[in-house]
C-alpha positions as CSV (number, residue, x, y, z in Angstrom):
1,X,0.0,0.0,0.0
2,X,3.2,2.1,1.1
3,X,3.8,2.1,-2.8
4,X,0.4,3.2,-4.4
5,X,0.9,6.3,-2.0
6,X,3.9,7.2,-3.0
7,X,2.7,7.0,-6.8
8,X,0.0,8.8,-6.1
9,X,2.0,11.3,-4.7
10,X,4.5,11.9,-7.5
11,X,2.0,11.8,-9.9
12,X,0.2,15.1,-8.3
13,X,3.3,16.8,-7.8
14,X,4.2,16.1,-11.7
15,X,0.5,17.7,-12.2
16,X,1.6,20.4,-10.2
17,X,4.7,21.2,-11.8
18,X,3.0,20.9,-15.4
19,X,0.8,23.2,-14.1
20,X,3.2,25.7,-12.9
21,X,5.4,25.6,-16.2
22,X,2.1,26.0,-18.3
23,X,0.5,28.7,-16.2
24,X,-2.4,26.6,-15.8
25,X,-3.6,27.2,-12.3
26,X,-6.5,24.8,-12.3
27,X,-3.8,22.0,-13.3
28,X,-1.5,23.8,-10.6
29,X,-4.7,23.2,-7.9
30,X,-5.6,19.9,-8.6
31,X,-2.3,18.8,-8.2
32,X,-2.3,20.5,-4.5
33,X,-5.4,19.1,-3.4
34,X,-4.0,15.7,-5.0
35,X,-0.9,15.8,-3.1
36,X,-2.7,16.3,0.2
37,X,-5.0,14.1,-0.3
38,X,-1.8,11.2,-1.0
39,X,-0.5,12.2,2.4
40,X,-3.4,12.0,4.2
41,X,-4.1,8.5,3.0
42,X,-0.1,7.8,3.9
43,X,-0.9,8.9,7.0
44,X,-4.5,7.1,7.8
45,X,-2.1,3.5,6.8
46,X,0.5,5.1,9.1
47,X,-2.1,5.1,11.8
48,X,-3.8,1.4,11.0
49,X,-0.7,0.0,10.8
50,X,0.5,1.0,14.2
51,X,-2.8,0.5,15.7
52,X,-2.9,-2.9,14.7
53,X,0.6,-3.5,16.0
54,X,-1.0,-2.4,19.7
55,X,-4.0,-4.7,19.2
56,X,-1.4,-7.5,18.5
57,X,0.7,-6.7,21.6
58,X,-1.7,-6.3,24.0
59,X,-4.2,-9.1,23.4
């Protein structure tokens, strides 16, 4: 899953870049809200991950 995240997230910041260097600020947005949305789901696995490590040690 690590993986797809970290696609995700170079693919918007390629968006965003295109954008930039085209002066296309809807391309330059999208590419933003992209990008946050890749590190929020990085972070939401971040958070499963370890809370499944607690469950495991505390049983």
């Amino acid at each position: 899953m690590e993986l797809f995240a970290k696609l995700r997230e170079m693919k918007a910041r390629a968006k965003q870049q295109i954008g930039h260097r085209t002066g296309n600020r809807t391309l330059v947005a999208e590419g933003r809200t992209e990008q946050a949305e890749a590190k929020l789901l990085r972070t939401k696995d971040r958070i499963r991950t370890v809370a499944n490590e607690i469950r495991r040690r505390y049983r």
